[in-house]
C-alpha positions as CSV (number, residue, x, y, z in Angstrom):
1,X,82.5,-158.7,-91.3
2,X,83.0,-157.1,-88.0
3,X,86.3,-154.4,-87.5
4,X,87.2,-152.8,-84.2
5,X,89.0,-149.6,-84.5
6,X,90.6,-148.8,-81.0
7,X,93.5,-146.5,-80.0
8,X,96.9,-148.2,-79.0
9,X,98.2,-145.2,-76.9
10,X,96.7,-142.2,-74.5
11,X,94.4,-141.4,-77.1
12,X,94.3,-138.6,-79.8
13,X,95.8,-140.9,-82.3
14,X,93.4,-140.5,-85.1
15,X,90.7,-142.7,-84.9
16,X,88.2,-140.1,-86.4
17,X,89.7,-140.0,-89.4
18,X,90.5,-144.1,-89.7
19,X,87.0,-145.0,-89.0
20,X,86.0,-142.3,-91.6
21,X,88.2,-143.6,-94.1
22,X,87.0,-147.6,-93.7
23,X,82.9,-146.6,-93.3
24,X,83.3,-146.0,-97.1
25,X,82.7,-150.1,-97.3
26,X,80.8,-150.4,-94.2
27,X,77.1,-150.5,-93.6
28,X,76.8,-149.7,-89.8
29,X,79.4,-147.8,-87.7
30,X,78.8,-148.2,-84.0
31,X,80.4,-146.0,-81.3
32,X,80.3,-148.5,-78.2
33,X,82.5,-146.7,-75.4
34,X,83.1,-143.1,-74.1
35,X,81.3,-139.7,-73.7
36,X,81.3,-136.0,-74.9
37,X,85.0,-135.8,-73.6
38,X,86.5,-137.8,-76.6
39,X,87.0,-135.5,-79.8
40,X,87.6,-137.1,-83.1
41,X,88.5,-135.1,-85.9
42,X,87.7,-135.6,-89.4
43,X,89.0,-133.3,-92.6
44,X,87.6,-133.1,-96.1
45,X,88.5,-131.6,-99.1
46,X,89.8,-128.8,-96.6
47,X,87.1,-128.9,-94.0
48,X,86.8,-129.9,-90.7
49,X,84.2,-131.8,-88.4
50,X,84.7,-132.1,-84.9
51,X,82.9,-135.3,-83.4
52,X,82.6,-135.9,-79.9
53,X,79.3,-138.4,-79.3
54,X,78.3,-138.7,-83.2
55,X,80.3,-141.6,-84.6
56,X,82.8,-140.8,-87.2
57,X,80.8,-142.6,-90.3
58,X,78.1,-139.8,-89.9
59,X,79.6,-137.9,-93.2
60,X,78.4,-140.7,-95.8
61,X,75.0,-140.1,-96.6
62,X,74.3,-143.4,-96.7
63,X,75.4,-144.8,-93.1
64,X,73.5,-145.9,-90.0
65,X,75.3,-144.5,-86.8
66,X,75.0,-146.4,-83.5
67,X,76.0,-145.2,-79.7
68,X,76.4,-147.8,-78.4
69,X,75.8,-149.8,-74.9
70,X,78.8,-148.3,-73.1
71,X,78.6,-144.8,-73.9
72,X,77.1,-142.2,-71.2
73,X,75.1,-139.8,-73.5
74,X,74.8,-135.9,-72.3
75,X,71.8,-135.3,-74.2
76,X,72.0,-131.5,-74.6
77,X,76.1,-131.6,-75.8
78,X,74.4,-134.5,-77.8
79,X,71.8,-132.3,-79.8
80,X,74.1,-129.3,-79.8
81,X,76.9,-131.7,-82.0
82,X,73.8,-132.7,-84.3
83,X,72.5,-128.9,-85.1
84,X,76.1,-128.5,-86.4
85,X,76.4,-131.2,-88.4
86,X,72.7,-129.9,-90.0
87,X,74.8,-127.0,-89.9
88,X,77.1,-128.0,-92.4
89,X,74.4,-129.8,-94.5
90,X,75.1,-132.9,-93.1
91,X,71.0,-134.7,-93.2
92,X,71.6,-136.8,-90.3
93,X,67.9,-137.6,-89.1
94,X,66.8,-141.1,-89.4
95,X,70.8,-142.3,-89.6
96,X,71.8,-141.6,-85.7
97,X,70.4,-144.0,-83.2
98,X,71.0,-144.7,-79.6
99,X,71.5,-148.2,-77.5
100,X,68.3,-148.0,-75.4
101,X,70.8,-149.5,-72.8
102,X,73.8,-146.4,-73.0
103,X,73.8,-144.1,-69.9
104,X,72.7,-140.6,-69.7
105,X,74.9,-138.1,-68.6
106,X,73.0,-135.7,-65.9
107,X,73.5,-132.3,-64.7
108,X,74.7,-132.8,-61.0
109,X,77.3,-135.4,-62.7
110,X,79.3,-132.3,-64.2
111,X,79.1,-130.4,-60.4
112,X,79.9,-133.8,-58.9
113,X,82.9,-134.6,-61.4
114,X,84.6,-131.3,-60.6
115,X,83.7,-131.6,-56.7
116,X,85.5,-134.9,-56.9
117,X,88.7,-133.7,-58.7
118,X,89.2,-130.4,-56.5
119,X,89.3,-133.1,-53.8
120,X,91.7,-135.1,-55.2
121,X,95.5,-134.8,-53.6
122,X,96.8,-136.1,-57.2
123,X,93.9,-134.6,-59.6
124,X,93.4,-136.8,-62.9
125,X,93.1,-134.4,-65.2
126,X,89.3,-135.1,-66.2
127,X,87.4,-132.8,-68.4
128,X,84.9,-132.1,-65.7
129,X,81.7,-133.3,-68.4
130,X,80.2,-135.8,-65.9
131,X,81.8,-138.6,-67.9
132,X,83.6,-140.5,-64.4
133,X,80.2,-139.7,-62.2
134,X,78.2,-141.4,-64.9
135,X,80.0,-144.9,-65.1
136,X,80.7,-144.8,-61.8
137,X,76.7,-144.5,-60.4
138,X,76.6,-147.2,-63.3
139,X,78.6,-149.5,-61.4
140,X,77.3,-148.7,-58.2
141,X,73.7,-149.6,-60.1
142,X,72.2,-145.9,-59.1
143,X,72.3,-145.1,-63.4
144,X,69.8,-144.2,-65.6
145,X,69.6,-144.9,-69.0
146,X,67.6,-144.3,-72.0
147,X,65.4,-147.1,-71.4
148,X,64.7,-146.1,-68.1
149,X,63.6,-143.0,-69.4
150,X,59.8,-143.7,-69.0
151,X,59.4,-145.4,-65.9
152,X,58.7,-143.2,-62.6
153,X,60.4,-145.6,-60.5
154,X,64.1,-145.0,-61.4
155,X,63.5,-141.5,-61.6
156,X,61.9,-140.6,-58.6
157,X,64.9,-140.1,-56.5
158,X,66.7,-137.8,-58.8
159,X,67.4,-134.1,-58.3
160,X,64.8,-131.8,-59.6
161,X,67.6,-130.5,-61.8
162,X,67.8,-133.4,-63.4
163,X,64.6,-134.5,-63.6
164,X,63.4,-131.3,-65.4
165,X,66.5,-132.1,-67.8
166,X,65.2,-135.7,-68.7
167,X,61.6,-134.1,-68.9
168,X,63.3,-131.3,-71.8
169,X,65.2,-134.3,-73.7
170,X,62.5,-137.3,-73.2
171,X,60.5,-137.1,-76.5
172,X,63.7,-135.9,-79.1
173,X,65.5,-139.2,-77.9
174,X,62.7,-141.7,-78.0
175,X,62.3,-141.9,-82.0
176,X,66.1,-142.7,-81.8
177,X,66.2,-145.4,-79.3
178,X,67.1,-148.8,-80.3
179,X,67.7,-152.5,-78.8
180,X,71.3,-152.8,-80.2
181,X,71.5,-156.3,-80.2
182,X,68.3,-156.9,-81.8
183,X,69.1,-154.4,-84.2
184,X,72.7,-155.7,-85.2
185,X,71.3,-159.1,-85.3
186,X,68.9,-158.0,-87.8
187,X,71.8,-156.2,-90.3
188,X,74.2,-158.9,-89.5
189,X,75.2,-159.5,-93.0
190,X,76.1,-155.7,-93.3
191,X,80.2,-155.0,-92.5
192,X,80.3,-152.9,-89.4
193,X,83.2,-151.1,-88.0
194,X,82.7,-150.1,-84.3
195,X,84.4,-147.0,-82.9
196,X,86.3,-146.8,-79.8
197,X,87.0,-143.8,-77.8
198,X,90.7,-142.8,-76.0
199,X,92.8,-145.4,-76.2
200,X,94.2,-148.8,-75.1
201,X,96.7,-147.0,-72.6
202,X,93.5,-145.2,-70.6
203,X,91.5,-148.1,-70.9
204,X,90.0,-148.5,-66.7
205,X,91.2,-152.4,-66.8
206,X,94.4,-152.5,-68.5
207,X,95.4,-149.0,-68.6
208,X,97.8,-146.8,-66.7
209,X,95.5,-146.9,-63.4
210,X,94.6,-144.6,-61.8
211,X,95.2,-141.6,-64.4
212,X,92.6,-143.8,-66.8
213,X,89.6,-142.7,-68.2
214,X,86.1,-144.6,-66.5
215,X,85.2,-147.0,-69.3
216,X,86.0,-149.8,-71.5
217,X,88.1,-148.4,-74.3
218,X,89.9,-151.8,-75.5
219,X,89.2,-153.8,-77.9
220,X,87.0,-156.1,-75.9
221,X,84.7,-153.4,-75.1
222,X,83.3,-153.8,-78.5
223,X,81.8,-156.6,-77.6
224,X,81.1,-155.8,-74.2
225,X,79.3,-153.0,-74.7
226,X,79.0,-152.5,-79.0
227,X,76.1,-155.3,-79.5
228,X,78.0,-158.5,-80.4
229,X,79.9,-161.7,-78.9
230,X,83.7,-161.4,-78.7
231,X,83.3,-164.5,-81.1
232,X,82.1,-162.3,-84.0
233,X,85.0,-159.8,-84.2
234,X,87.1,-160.4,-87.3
235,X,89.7,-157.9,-87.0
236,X,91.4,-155.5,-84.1
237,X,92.5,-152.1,-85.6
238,X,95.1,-150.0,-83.5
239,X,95.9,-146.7,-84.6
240,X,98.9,-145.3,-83.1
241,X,101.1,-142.2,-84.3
242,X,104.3,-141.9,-85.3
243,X,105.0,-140.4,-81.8
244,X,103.8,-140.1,-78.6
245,X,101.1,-137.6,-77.1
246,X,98.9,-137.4,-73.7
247,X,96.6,-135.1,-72.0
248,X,96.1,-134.7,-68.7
249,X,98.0,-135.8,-65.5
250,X,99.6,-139.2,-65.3
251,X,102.6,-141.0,-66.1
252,X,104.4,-140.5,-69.4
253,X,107.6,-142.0,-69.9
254,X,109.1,-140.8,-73.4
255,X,107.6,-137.3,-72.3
256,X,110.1,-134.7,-73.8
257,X,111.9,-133.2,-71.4
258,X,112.4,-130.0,-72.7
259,X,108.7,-128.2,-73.8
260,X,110.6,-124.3,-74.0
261,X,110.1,-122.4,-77.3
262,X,111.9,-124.1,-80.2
263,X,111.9,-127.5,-78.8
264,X,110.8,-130.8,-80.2
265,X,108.0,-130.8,-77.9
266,X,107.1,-127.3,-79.4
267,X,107.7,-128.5,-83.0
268,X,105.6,-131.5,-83.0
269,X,102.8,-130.1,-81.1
270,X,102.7,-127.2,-83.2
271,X,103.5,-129.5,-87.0
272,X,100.7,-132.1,-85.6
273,X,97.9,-129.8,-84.4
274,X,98.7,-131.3,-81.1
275,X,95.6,-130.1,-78.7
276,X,92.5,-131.4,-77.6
277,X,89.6,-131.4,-79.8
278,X,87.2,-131.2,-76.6
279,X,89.1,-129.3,-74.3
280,X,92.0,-127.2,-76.3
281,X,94.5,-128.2,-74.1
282,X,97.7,-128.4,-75.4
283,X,98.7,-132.4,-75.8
284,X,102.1,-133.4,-74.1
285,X,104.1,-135.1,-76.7
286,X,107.3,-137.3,-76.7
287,X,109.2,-140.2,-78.6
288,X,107.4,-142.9,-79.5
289,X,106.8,-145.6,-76.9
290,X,107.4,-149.0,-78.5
291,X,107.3,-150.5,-75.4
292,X,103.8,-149.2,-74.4
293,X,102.5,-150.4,-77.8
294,X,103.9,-153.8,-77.9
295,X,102.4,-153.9,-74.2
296,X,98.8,-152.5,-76.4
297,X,98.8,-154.9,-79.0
298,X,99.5,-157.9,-76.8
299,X,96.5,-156.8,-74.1
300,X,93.7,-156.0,-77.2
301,X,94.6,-158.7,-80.1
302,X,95.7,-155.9,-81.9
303,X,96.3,-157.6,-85.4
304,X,96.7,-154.6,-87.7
305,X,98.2,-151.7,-87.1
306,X,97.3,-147.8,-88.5
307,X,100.0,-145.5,-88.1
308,X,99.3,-141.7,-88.1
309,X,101.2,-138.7,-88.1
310,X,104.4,-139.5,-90.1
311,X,104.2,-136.5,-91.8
312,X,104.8,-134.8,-88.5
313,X,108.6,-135.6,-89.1
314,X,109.2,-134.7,-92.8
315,X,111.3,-132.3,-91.8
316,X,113.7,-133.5,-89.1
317,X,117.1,-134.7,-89.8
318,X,116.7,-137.6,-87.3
319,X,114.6,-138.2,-84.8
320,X,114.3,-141.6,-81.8
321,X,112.1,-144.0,-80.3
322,X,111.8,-145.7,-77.3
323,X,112.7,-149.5,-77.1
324,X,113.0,-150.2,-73.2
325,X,113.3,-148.4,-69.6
326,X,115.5,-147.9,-67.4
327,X,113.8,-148.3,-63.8
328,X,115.7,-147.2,-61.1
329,X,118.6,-148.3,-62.4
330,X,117.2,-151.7,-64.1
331,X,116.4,-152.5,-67.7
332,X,112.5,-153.2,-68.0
333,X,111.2,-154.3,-71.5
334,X,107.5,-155.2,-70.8
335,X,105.2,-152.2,-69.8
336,X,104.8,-151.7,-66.3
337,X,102.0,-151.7,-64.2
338,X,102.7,-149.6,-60.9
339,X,102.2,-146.1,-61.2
340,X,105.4,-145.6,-59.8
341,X,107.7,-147.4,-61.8
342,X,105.8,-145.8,-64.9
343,X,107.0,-142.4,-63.3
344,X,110.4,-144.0,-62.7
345,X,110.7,-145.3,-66.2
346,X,113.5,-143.1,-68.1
347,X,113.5,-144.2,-72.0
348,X,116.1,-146.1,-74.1
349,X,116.0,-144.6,-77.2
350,X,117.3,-145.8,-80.7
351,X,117.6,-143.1,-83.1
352,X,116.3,-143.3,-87.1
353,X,117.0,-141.0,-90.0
354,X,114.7,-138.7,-91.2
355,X,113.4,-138.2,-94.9
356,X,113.9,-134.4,-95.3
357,X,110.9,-134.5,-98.1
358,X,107.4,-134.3,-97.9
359,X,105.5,-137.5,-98.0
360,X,101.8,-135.6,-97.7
361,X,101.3,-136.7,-101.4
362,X,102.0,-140.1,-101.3
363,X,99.3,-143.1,-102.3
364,X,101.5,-145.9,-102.1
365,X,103.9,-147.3,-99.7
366,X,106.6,-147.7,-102.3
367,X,106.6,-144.0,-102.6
368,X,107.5,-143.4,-99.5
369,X,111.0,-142.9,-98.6
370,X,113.2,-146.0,-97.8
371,X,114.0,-144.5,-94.2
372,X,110.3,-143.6,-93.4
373,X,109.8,-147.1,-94.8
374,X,112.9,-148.5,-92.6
375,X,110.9,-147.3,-89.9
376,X,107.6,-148.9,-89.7
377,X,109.4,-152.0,-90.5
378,X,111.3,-151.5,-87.5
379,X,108.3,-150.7,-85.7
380,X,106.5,-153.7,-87.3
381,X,109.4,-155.8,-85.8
382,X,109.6,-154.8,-82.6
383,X,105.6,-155.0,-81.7
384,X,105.5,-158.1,-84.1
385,X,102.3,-156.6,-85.5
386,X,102.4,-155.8,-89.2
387,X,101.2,-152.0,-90.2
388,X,99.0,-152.0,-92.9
389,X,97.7,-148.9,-93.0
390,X,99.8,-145.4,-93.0
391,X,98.4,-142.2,-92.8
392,X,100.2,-139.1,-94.1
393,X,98.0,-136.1,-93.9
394,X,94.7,-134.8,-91.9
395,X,92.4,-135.7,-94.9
396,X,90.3,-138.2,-95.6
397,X,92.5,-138.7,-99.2
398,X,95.9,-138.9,-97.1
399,X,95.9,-142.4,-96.4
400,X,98.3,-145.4,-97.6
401,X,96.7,-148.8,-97.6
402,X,99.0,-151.5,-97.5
403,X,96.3,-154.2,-97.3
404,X,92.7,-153.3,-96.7
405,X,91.4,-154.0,-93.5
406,X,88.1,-155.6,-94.9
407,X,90.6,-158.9,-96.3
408,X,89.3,-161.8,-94.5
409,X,92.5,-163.6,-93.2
């Protein structure tokens, strides 16, 4: 059984710990999109691990990690992320591998990236790691990836920077290089999860274009680029928190208004560890955008649902959501796609009760309380995609499964 799990806003909606959570009953996890400037976070029994490249099943002892076709690999940050997982005892050698067909990341790409953003009149907001230079030299066929590591000819009209760089990474990637396809062929009978990276909202297709990260991160991507035919997906995950975050530049709707000490932008930021496991920088946050997730789940085949982050509102009296937008004046209910009607869009918010309890040691959904429960079936409702998975805590233990995700329909 195959399981995508893919983000169904701007990304930074938990993935890390979702995919964690299901590897338990998986054989293979396989990381098929993104680089060194996603950061999932994973907590256990009280510590943390932050993953950026690594895919998030690395902490069973017993799992094969993949990266997949679509990633663009900076060796070095690559390495660097390993020693720290060895670090922390984690035996990782023999378990990571590497799509022979995934993109390296080179030097000049990071100088290039942050040449290109200083230019920009509108910058993106990109972390500057090389990550938009790499799929973009991709498309333009002037790549290199691992497999090309060995031949002369693709290398030949590289920088000397960067040729010295593939030279000091050449012989510690080779044992790890795999034909993906071949290989997933090979374990098809194990279940696999594959791992997206930011989320359905940034994805360079469907996304909120241009502020959009470079690659593939919906659900189709997993098959583009994670080693299988769209035919053998069984099951679309989107996680999605119980609010709405973003980082970077680019259009954000139900953005708070107000981020001044002793907001709710402040609160929630601060209550949900809201800032970037890559970068630091503090996440914008703001209501819950039921519009852009109904828009997600359509785009991707989202059939399940994960939500994150209730716990974030335990202690709020009340709190809203978005359920349309007001456009210049008219009421738009689908998501749009210019730019500037996204900047247009004002939010029409319905407002929900808060709990006033903590739920962070809850197992089962009946032991939640009836108006956090009121509100995913709301939420359920509206998107017409059932939730079957609630998370109420950072670790690993936190999580409420309403039906697991490795049921066959």
């Amino acid at each position: 059984m195959n399981i995508v799990v893919m983000g169904a806003q701007w990304g930074d909606e938990g993935k890390g710990k979702i995919v964690d959570y299901l590897a338990a009953d998986a054989g293979i996890i396989v990381r098929f999109s993104g680089g060194a400037n996603a950061g999932h976070t994973i907590v256990i029994g009280g510590e943390r691990y932050a993953l950026h490249l690594v895919p998030s099943g690395i902490l069973y002892p017993d799992k094969t990690v993949l990266l997949g076709s679509g990633m663009v690999i900076d060796p070095e940050a690559l390495f660097s992320e390993l020693a720290g997982l060895e670090a922390k005892g984690i035996d990782w050698k023999g378990r990571v591998l590497v799509s022979d067909r995934a993109h390296i990341v080179l030097p000049s790409y990071r100088r290039l990236d942050k040449e290109a953003e200083a230019r920009r009149k509108k910058p993106i907001g990109t972390t500057g790691r090389g990550i938009g230079v790499a799929y973009a030299l991709k498309a333009s066929r002037d790549g290199v990836r691992l497999a090309d590591l060995g031949d002369p000819s693709r290398l030949e009209n590289l920088e000397a920077e960067d040729r010295a760089f593939i030279e000091a990474w050449r012989e510690r990637l080779a044992p790890m290089s795999v034909d993906l396809v071949s290989y997933l062929r090979a374990h098809r009978n194990l279940y696999s999860l594959f791992e997206g990276a930011q989320g359905a909202l940034l994805d360079i297709d469907t996304g909120s274009y241009p502020f959009v990260s470079s690659g593939m991160s919906c659900s189709a991507g997993a098959a583009a680029q994670g080693g299988i035919g769209p035919r053998r997906i069984d099951r679309v995950l989107g996680v999605f928190k119980a609010y709405t975050t973003r980082v970077g530049n680019g259009p954000f709707p139900t953005e708070f208004a107000d981020d001044s000490p002793g907001s709710l932008s402040q609160y929630i930021r601060e209550t949900g560890n809201e800032y970037g496991v890559t970068t630091g920088r503090p996440r914008r946050c703001g209501y819950l955008d039921l519009v852009a997730l109904r828009y997600a789940c359509a785009a991707n085949s989202i059939d399940r649902l994960v939500l994150t982050h209730l716990d974030v509102y335990d202690e709020l009296e009340s709190f809203e959501a978005c359920v349309a937008y007001r456009v210049r004046g008219r009421l738009a209910e689908d998501f749009p796609t210019a730019v500037r009607d996204l900047e247009d869009a004002e939010p029409v918010l319905r407002t929900f009760k808060g709990w006033k309890r903590s739920i962070a040691a809850c197992r089962e959904y009946d032991e939640l309380p009836r108006e956090a429960r009121d509100y995913v079936a709301f939420i359920e409702e509206y998107v017409e995609t059932p939730v079957s998975v609630v998370s109420v805590g950072s670790d690993r233990t936190q999580t409420i499964v309403r039906e697991s995700p490795w049921t066959r329909s």
